[in-house]
C-alpha positions, 0 to 999 in steps of 0.5 A, a space after each residue: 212384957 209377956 208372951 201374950 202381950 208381945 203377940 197382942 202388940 204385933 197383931 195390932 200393929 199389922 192390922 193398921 192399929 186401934 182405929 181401924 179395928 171395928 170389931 173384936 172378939 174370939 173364940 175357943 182358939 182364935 182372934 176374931 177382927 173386922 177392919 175399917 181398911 184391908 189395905 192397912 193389913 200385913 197378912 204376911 206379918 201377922 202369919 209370921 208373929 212368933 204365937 200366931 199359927 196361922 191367919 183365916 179371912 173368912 167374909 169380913 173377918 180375920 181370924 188369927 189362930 193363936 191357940 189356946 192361949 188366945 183368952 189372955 191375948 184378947 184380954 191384953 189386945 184389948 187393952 192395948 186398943 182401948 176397947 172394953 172386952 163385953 162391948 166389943 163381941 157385937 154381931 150386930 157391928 156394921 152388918 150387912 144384907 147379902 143377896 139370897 143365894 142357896 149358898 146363903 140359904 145354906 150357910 144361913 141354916 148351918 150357922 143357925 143351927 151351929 149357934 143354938 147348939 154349941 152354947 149348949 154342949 157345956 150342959 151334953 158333956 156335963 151331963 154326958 160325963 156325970 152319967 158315964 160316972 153312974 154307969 161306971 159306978 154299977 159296972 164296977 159293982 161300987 153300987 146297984 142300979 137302985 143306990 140312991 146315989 146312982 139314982 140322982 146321978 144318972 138323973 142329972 145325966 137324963 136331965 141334961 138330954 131331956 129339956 134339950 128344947 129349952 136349952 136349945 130355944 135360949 141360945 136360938 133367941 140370941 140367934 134369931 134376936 128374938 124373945 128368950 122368955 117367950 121362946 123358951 115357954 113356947 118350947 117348954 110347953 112341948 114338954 109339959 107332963 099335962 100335954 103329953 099325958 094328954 096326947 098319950 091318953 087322947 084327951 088332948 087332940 086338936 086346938 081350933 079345931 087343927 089335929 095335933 100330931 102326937 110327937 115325943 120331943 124331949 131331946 129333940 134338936 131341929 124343933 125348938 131351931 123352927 119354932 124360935 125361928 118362926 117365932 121370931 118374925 111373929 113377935 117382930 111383927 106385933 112389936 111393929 104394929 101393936 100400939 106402945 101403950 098396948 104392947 106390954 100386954 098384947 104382944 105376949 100374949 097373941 105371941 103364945 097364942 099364935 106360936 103355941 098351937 103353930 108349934 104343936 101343929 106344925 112347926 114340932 111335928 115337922 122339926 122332929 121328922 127332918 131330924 129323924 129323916 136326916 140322921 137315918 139318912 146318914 146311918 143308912 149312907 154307912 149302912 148301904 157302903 158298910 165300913 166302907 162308908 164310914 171310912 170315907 166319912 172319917 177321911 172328910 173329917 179333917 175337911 169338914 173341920 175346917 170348913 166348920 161342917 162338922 158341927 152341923 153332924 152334932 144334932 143328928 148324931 144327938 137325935 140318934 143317940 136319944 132314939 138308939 142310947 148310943 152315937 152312929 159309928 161315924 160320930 167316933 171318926 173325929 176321935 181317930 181324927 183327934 189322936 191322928 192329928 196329934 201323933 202327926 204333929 208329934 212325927 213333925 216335932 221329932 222330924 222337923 229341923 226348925 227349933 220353932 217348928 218342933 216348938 209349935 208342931 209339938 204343942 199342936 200335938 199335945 192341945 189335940 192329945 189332952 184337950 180335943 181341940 186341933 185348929 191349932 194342929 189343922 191350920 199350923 202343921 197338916 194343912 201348913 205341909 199337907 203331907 201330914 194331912 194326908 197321913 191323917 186322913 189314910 189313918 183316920 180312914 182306917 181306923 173308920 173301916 175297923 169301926 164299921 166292921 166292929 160296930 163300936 158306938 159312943 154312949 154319951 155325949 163326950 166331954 172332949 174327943 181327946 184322952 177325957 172323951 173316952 169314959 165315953 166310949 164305955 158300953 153295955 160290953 168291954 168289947 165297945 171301949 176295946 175296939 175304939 181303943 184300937 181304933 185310936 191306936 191304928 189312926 195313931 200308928 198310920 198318920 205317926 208312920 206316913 208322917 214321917 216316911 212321907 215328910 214334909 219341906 220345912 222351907 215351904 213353912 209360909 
């Protein structure tokens, strides 16, 4: 039996086995369970399996932090609960209304905006990454800015940013269970050539008699989020009432011609405002507070990561990246965050006595190093000794200070916020890839050095 197999069968076996499992799914770093009975669960036990980092219960569901390892876990937990894989990631098992609260409301918002955009990013960090290629190529005098090659490059980088609204609507249309093929036509509509020459040159400027507000929205966020949301009750509601025989033709149709003009009109215009009004108003807070306020904002964002609140800075930091060419300073925090996290895991490795400890704490260090990723490094070392998450957040506070005072940007979409998110970093100077460079260094030095002068007590590991 391996590895995976082993921490398959104890999590199993602690979560009161097969029959009380009525969900089963995972994500990039964890195992995702919803039980019949909590009763029947050894939190204890499962936090104590040797490959298991740590143990989440958020709402329904237990999260266990495996790690990147946690496909081939899933696979054998699978197979040992006699579950199929595909059928087993349903969000619509045994779910349950909530009251209306402002705290529902907003973490109904952030969740929406999370799922639409977050299947997306393979196609940003693709495209990000291939146009940070051509940009290199030119700047190292490979080829001109007129090459072909370049050409096509940079394109496929432009390209990945501008139908962002279509990408967007698809992954929304799974949220919201709604259309897909009518979400994504009403979105594409906003892009169309014909109707935006026609806004630009004022042949097209009202429907029905209703203004149209002139608005670019390639690259926009929050517009195809509304509209797919909005869209979603439209279509409901002609499915509910139009007759069967009827439907076929019917609902479409009156679909589009509700939703079209609702979207262009209202719904586009206002999306695209909220995202503006937002993002600037997270530049003006850094803007008003100077690196001061960037550095606070780089101290949260251990916090914010484990909450999930990071990803709800993503849109805005992409809308501002669209309106400027480049990412707002407190978009690079999460780097120094990434490079702190693991020079603190590599302190606690070389520190800690525990042959287990210095095992998992260092490759803690090396997933946050080289693939970006540090829920591992989060849930099994900073908040498991909470000094070390102290020495991470007064480095990454400082690396924040000295990237508002030099005001280094990010000019693409970055693949990962470890060691392959750098080419990101590159700009119209050397000067923007140095001082992010230093940046990461100071973050590293600072939570390196106050990890291992603060320490940590090895025997409060549970």
């Amino acid at each position: 039996m391996n590895k995976n197999q082993e921490i398959a069968k104890a999590v199993l076996e602690n979560v009161g086995g097969k029959d009380n499992i009525t969900k089963c799914f995972h994500c990039i770093t964890r195992l995702r369970l919803e039980v019949k009975d909590r009763s029947l669960m050894d939190q204890k036990a499962i936090e104590a399996i040797n490959g298991v980092i740590a143990l989440k219960i958020q709402g329904e569901q237990y999260q266990v932090v495996i790690g990147q390892n946690v496909g081939e876990v899933y696979r054998e937990f699978c197979k040992l609960a006699g579950l199929e894989q595909e059928a087993a990631i349903d969000e619509n098992l045994d779910e349950k209304k909530e009251k209306i609260t402002l705290k529902g409301i907003g973490n109904g918002i952030m969740k929406a905006v999370v799922n639409s955009i977050i299947p997306a990013l393979p196609i940003l960090i693709g495209a990000g990454m291939v146009k940070t290629i051509a940009l290199l190529l030119t700047q190292f005098g490979i080829v001109s800015d007129t090459n072909s090659t370049y050409l096509v490059l940079y394109n496929i980088g432009e390209c990945g940013f501008y139908f962002l609204p279509v990408y967007i609507s698809i992954n929304a249309a799974k949220h919201f269970k709604t259309s897909q093929a009518l979400s994504v036509m009403t979105c594409a509509f906003l892009l169309l050539p014909a109707f935006s020459n026609g806004l630009a040159d004022g042949t097209i400027s009202n429907v029905f008699g209703v203004p149209i507000t002139s608005t670019t929205y390639s690259s926009t966020v929050l517009p195809p989020i509304l509209i797919v949301w909005v869209l979603s009750y439209v279509n409901r509601f002609f499915e509910k009432y139009i007759p069967k025989v009827m439907k076929a033709v019917l609902v479409p149709t009156l679909t589009l011609l509700i939703m079209i003009p609702l979207a262009i009109c209202v719904l586009g215009p206002l999306g695209a405002i909220l995202g503006v009004y937002i993002a600037n108003f997270l530049v003006a807070f850094c803007d008003a507070l100077g690196f001061v306020g960037v550095a606070i904002m780089a101290a949260l964002h251990p916090l914010l990561v484990f909450t999930g609140m990071h990803t709800a800075l993503t849109p805005f930091s992409l809308q501002f990246l669209t309106e400027t060419g480049h990412m707002p300073p407190f978009s690079l925090v999460g780097t120094g965050y990434v490079f702190g996290s693991a020079a603190s895991c590599l302190a606690v490795s070389l520190k800690a006595k525990s042959l287990d400890i210095r095992s998992s704490a260092m490759s803690c260090a090396t997933t946050a190093f080289i693939g970006g990723i540090t829920e591992p490094a989060l849930y099994g070392v900073l908040f498991r000794f909470k000094r070390p998450l102290i020495a991470v957040m007064i480095g990454n506070a400082v690396a924040g200070a000295y990237l508002g005072i030099t005001n280094t940007y990010r000019y693409q979409f970055p693949g990962s916020n470890g060691i392959f998110g750098i080419p990101s970093l590159v700009g119209p100077t050397e000067a923007n890839l140095i001082n992010a460079l230093i940046a990461i260094v100071i973050s590293m030095i600072i939570a390196f050095v106050l990890t291992w002068i603060l320490g940590f007590k090895e025997e409060k590991e549970a």
